[in-house]
C-alpha positions as CSV (number, residue, x, y, z in Angstrom):
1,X,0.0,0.0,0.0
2,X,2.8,2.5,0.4
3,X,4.2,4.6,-2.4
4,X,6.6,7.2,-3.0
5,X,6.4,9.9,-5.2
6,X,9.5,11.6,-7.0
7,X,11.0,14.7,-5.1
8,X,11.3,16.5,-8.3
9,X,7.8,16.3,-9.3
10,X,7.6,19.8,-7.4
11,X,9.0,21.6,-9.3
12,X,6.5,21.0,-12.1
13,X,4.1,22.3,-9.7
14,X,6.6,25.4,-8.9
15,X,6.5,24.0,-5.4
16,X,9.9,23.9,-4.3
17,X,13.1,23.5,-6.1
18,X,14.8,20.1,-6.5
19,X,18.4,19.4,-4.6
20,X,21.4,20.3,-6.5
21,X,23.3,17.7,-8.9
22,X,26.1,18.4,-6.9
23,X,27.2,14.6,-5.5
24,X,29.4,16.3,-2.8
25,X,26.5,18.6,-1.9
26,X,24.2,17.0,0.8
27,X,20.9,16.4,0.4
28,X,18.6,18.3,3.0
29,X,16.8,16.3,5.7
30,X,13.3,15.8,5.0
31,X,11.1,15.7,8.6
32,X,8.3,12.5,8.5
33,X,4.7,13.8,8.7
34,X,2.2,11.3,9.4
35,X,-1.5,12.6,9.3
36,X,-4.4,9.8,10.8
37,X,-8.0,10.2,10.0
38,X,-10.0,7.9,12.2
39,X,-13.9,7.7,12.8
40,X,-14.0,6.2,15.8
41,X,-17.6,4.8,15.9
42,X,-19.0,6.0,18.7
43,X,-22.5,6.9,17.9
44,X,-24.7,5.0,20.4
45,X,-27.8,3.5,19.0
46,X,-26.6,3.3,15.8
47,X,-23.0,1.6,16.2
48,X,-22.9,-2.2,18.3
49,X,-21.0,-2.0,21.5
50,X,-20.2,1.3,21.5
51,X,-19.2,1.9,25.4
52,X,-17.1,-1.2,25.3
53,X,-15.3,0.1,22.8
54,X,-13.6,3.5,24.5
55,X,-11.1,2.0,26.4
56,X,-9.8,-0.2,23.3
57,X,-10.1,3.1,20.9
58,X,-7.6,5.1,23.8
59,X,-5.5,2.7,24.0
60,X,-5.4,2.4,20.1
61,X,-4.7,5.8,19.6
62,X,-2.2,6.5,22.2
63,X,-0.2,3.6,20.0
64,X,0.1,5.9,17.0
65,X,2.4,6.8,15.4
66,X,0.6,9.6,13.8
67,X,1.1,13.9,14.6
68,X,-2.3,15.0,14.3
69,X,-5.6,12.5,14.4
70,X,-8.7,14.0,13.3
71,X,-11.3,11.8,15.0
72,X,-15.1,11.5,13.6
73,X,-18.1,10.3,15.8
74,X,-16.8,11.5,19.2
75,X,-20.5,11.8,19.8
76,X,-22.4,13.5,23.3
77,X,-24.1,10.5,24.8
78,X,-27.3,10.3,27.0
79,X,-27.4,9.3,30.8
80,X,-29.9,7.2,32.5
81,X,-32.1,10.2,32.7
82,X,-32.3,10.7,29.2
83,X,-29.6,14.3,29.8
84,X,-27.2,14.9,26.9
85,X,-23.7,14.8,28.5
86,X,-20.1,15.0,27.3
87,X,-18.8,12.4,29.5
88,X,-18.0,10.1,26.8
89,X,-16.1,13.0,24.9
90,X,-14.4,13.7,28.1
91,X,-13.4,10.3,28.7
92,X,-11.7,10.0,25.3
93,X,-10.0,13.2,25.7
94,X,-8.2,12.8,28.9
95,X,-7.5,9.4,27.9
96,X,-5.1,10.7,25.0
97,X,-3.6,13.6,27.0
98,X,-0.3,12.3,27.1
99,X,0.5,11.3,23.9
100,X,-1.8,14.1,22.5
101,X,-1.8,17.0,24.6
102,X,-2.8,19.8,22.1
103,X,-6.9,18.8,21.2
104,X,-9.6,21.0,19.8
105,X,-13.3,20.0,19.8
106,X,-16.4,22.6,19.8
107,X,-19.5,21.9,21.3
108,X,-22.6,22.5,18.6
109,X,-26.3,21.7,19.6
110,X,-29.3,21.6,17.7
111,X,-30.3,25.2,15.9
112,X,-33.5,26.9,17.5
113,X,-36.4,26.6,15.6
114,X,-35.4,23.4,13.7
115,X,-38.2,22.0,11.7
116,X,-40.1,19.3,13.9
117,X,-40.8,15.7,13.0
118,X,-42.4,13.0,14.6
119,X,-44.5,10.2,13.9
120,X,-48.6,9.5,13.9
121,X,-50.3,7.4,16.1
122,X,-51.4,5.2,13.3
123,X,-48.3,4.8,11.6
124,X,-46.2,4.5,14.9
125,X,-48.1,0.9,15.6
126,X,-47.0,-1.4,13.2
127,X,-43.2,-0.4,14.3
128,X,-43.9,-0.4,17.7
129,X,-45.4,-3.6,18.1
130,X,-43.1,-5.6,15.9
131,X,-40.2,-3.9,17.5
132,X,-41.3,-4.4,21.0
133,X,-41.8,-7.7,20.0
134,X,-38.3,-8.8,18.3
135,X,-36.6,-6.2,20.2
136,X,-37.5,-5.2,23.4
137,X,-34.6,-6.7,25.3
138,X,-32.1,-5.1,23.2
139,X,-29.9,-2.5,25.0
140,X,-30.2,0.7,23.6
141,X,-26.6,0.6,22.4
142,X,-28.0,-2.4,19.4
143,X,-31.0,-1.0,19.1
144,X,-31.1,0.0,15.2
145,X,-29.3,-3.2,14.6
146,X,-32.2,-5.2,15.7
147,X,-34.3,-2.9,14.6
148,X,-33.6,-2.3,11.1
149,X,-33.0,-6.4,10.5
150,X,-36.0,-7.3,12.2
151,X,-38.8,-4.8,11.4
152,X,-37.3,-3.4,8.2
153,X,-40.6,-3.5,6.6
154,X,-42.7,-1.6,9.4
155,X,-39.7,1.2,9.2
156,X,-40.0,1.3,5.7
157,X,-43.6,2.0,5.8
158,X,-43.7,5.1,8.2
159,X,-43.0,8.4,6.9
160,X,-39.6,10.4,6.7
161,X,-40.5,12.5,9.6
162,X,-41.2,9.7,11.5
163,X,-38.1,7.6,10.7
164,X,-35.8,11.2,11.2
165,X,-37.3,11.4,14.7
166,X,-36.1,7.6,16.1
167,X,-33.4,7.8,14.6
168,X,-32.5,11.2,16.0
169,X,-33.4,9.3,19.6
170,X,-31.3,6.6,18.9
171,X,-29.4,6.0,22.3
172,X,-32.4,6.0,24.6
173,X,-34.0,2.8,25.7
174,X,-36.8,1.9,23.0
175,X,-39.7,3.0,25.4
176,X,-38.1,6.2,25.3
177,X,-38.0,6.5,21.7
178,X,-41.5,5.8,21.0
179,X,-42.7,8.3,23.5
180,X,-40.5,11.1,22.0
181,X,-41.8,10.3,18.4
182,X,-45.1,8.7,19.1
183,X,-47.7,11.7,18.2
184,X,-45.2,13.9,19.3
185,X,-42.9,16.1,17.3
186,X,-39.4,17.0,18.0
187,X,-36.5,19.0,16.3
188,X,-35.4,15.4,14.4
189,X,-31.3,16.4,14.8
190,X,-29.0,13.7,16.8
191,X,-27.0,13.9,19.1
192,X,-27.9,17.0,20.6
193,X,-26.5,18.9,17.2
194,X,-23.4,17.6,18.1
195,X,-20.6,17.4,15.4
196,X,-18.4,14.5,16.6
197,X,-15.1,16.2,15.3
198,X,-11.9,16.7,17.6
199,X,-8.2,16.9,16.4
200,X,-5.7,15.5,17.7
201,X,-1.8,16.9,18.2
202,X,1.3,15.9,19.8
203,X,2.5,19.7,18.4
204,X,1.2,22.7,19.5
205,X,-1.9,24.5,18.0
206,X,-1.4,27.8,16.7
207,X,-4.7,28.5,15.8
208,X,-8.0,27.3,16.2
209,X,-11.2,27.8,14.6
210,X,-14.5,26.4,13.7
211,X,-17.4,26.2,10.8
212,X,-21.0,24.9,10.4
213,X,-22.4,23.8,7.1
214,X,-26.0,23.7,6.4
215,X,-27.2,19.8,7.6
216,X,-30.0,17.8,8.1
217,X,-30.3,15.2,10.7
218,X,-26.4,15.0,11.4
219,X,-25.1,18.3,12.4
220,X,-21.6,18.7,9.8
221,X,-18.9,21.0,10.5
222,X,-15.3,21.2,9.7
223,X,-12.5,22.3,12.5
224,X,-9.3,23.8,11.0
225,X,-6.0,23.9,13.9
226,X,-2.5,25.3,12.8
227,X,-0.1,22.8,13.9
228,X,3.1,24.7,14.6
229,X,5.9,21.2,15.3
230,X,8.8,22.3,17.7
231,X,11.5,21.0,15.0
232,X,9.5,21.4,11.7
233,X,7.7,23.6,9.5
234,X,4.0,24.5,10.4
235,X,1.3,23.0,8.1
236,X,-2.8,23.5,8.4
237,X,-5.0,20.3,9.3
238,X,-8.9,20.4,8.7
239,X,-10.8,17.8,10.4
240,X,-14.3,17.1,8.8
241,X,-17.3,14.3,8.7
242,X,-19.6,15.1,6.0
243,X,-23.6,14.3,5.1
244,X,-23.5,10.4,4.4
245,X,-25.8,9.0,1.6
246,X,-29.0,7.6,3.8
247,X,-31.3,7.3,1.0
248,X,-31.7,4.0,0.8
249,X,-33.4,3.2,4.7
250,X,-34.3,7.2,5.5
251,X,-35.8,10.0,3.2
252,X,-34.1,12.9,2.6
253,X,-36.1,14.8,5.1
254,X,-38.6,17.6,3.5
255,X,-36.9,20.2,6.0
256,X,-33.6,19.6,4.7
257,X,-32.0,22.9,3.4
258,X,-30.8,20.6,-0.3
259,X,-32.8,18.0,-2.3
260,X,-30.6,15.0,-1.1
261,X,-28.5,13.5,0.5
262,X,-26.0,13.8,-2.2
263,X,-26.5,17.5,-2.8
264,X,-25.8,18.0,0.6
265,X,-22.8,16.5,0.9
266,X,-21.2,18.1,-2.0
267,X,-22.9,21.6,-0.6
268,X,-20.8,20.7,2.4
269,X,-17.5,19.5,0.5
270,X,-17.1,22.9,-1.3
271,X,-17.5,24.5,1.9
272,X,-14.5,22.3,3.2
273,X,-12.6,23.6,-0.2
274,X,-13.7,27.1,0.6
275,X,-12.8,27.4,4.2
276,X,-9.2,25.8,3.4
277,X,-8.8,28.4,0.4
278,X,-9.4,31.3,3.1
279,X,-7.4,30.0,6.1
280,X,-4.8,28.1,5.3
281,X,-1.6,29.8,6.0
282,X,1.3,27.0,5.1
283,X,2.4,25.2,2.1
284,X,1.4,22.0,3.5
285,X,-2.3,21.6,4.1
286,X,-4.2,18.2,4.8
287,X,-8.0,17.8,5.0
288,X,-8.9,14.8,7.0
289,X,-11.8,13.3,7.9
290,X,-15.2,10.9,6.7
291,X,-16.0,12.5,3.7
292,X,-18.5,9.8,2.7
293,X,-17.9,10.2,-0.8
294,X,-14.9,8.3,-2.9
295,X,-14.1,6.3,-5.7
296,X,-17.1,4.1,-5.7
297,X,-19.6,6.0,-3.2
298,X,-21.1,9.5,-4.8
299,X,-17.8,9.8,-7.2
300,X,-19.1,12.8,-8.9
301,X,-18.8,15.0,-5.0
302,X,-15.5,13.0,-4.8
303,X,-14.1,14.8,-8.3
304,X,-14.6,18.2,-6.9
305,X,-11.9,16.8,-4.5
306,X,-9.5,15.9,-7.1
307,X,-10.8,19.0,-9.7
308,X,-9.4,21.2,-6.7
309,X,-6.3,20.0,-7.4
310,X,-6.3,18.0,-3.8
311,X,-4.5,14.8,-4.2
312,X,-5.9,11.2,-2.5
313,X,-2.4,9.3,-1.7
314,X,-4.8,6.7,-0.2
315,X,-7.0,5.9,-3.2
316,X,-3.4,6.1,-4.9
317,X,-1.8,3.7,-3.1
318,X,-5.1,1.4,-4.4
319,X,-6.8,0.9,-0.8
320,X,-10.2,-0.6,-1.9
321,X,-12.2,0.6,1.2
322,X,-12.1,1.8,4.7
323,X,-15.7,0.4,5.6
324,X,-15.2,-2.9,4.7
325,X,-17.6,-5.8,4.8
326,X,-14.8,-8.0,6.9
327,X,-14.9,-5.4,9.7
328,X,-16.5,-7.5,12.7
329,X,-19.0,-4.5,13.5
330,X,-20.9,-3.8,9.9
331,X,-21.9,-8.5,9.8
332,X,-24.5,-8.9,7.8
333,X,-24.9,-5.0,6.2
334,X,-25.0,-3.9,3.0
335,X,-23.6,-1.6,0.7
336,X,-20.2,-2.0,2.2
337,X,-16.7,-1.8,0.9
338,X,-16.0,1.6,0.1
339,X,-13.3,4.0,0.5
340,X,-15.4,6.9,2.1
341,X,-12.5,8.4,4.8
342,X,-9.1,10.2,3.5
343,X,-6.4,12.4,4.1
344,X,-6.7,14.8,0.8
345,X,-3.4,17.0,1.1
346,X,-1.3,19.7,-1.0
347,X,2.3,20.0,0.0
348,X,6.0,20.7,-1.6
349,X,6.9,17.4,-0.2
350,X,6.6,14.1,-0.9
351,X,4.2,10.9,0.1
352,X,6.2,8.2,2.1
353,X,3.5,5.9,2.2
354,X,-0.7,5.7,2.5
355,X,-2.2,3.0,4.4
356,X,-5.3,1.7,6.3
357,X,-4.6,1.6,10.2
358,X,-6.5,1.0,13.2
359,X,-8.1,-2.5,11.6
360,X,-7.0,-4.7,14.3
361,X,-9.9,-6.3,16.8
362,X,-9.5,-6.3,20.0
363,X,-11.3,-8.2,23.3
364,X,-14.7,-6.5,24.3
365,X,-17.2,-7.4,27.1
366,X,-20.5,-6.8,25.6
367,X,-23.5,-5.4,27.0
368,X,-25.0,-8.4,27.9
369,X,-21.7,-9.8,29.8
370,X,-20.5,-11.9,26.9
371,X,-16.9,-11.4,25.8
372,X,-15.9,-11.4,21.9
373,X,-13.2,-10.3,19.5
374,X,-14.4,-7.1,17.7
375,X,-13.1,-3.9,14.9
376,X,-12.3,-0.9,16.9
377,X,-14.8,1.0,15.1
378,X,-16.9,0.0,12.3
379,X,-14.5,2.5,9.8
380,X,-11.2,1.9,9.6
381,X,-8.8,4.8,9.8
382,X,-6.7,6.2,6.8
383,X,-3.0,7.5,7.4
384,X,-0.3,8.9,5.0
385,X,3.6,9.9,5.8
386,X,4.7,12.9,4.3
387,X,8.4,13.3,4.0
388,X,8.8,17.3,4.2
C-alpha cells in the first residue's frame, strides 16, 4: 500500500526547487509527517458495543504513530435520565492527553427553531409492536441493529418525519424512543446537534477555529487547527465528517436545506474547499476526515476533491475501502466496501506511504456480559507519511 512519489515532481508544480546535482552537496533532511483520519464509531444506537469500545479506541490511539488525528463520531451521549452529557467526549479526551496534549473539539447543539418531525399514532403501531416484539430486550446501544434487520418492513412503511425522529433518539431505551416520536414532534437532529469532530496533536496548536455547514439530521462541520511542530515547518490540518448517503433506509427529510443527501454533501465538500482556500496559511495543508464520498460511493462529489487540485495518496496507493464488509461491527450489512475516509493533502513534499490503520480487533465485554473479539470501530482509519 505504500508509495513514494518523486522529489522532483515539485517543481513542475513550482512548489519547491529540487536538490542540487552536486554529488558532494548533501541532500537536505526531510522531517516524517504522518497525518491519521480515524472515525472512531462512537454513535450510540446506531453503532454495536459502543461503550465497550472506548477503552480499546484510547489505548489504540495512544499507540500511534501519527502527529495529528482528526477523530469522527466523538458523539455526546445520554445518561440514564435521558440528559445529553459530554462524559463520553471527556473520557476519550483525557485518555489521549499524554500522547496528545494539544486537542480542539467545539461543542454545537441543535439550531432553535429546527423543523419538527415526529411520527402518527397510526403509523407508529406497526413499528412499535413488531419492535417491542423482536426487540425489546435489546440495550439501547444495538438498538437499530435489531431494529432495522428485524422490522425493516414496518420502518419502511412510516414516513420520513417519523423515521428522522427515532433515529434522532437513537441511544435512549426503546420505550423512550416511541414516547419522544409517538404523536409527538421534535427537532429530528442527533446527538444533541453535536458534530463529533476533535483533532488530535502531539505539536502545539497555533490557531484554532470552527465552521458549520447547512445539515440535516447530522449536524456537519469542519474544525481547522494550525499545527506549529517544535523542530519542523507548520502545516494547516482540517478535520471534517460530511452528510453520508442515507437514502436507501431514511428519506431525505422535506426540512432539509438541499434535495438529497447527495447535494448535501457536495454543498458541504465545497464548503471544506472554501474554508481551506481562506485559512490556510502554510504550504502543506491536509484535510482529513469521513467525507462519505470516494471512488465508488457518490464519485461525482469525490471529483470536486480531485478537480481542486487535492491529491488522495490513499485511493493512490489502491486501498479498496475503509468500511469494509470484513470489519466484525458492519456483519451482515449492506452496501459495504467503500473507501469513504481520507487524508486529501497539498504540500511541496513528498508521500512516504498511505495506508489503512487502526483495523486490528480487540477483546470487548459486551453489553449483555458476553466477551468477543471485535473492529475498533466499524471504519477503519486512513494514514499517510509525508516526508517534508
Amino acid at each position: 500500500m505504500a508509495f513514494r512519489a518523486p522529489v522532483c515532481v515539485a517543481l513542475a508544480l513550482g512548489l519547491t526547487g529540487c536538490p542540487s546535482d552536486d554529488p558532494t552537496e548533501p541532500l537536505p533532511e526531510q522531517q516524517p509527517l504522518v497525518l491519521t483520519s480515524f472515525n472512531i464509531g462512537l454513535a450510540f444506537g446506531y453503532v454495536k458495543e459502543a461503550s465497550a469500545r472506548v477503552d480499546p479506541i484510547i489505548a489504540a490511539i495512544n499507540a500511534s504513530r501519527a502527529d495529528v488525528i482528526c477523530v469522527q463520531e466523538l458523539w455526546t451521549n445520554q445518561n440514564d435520565a435521558g440528559e445529553w452529557t459530554e462524559e463520553v467526549i471527556d473520557r476519550v479526551l483525557a485518555g489521549t492527553a499524554s500522547e496528545f496534549p494539544h486537542q480542539f473539539w467545539e461543542r454545537t447543539v441543535s439550531p432553535q427553531g429546527t423543523e419538527p418531525q415526529g411520527c402518527t399514532i397510526e403509523e407508529a403501531e406497526p413499528l412499535e409492536a413488531c419492535a417491542i416484539a423482536a426487540c425489546g430486550d435489546e440495550s439501547p446501544e444495538n438498538l437499530a441493529d435489531c431494529v432495522l434487520g428485524e422490522c425493516n418492513a414496518e420502518f419502511g412503511g412510516t414516513s420520513p418525519g417519523c423515521q428522522n425522529c427515532m433515529a434522532s433518539n437513537l441511544g435512549g431505551e426503546l420505550d423512550d424512543i416511541i414516547m419522544a416520536c409517538k404523536g409527538v414532534f421534535t427537532d429530528g437532529i442527533v446527538y444533541d446537534g453535536h458534530n463529533g469532530l476533535a483533532i488530535l496533536s502531539r505539536h502545539p496548536l497555533e490557531t484554532t477555529e470552527h465552521t458549520a455547514f447547512d445539515y440535516s439530521l447530522t449536524a456537519r462541520s469542519v474544525l481547522h487547527a494550525g499545527v506549529a511542530p517544535e523542530d519542523g515547518e507548520p502545516f494547516d490540518a482540517y478535520c471534517t465528517h460530511l452528510a453520508s448517503d442515507l437514502s436507501a433506509t431514511l428519506a431525505y427529510p422535506e426540512s432539509g436545506a438541499y434535495g438529497s443527501y447527495a447535494e448535501e454533501n457536495a454543498a458541504q465538500a465545497n464548503g471544506v474547499l472554501e474554508f481551506a482556500d481562506s485559512t490556510a496559511t502554510s504550504e502543506t495543508i491536509a484535510l482529513l476526515g469521513d467525507f462519505n464520498h470516494g471512488p465508488g460511493e457518490l464519485p461525482d462529489n469525490y471529483q470536486l476533491m480531485l478537480d481542486a487540485g487535492w491529491a488522495d495518496p490513499i485511493a493512490d496507493a489502491g486501498v479498496g475501502c475503509s468500511f469494509c464488509p470484513e470489519n466484525t461491527l458492519l456483519e451482515g450489512a449492506e452496501d459495504v466496501g467503500d473507501l469513504i475516509d481520507h487524508v486529501y493533502v497539498k504540500t511541496p513534499g513528498t508521500v512516504e506511504s498511505a495506508s489503512i490503520v487502526f483495523n486490528e480487533t480487540a477483546e470487548i465485554t459486551r453489553v449483555d456480559g458476553s466477551t468477543a473479539q471485535s473492529n475498533l470501530s466499524d471504519h477503519y482509519g486512513v494514514e499517510v507519511e509525508l516526508l517534508r
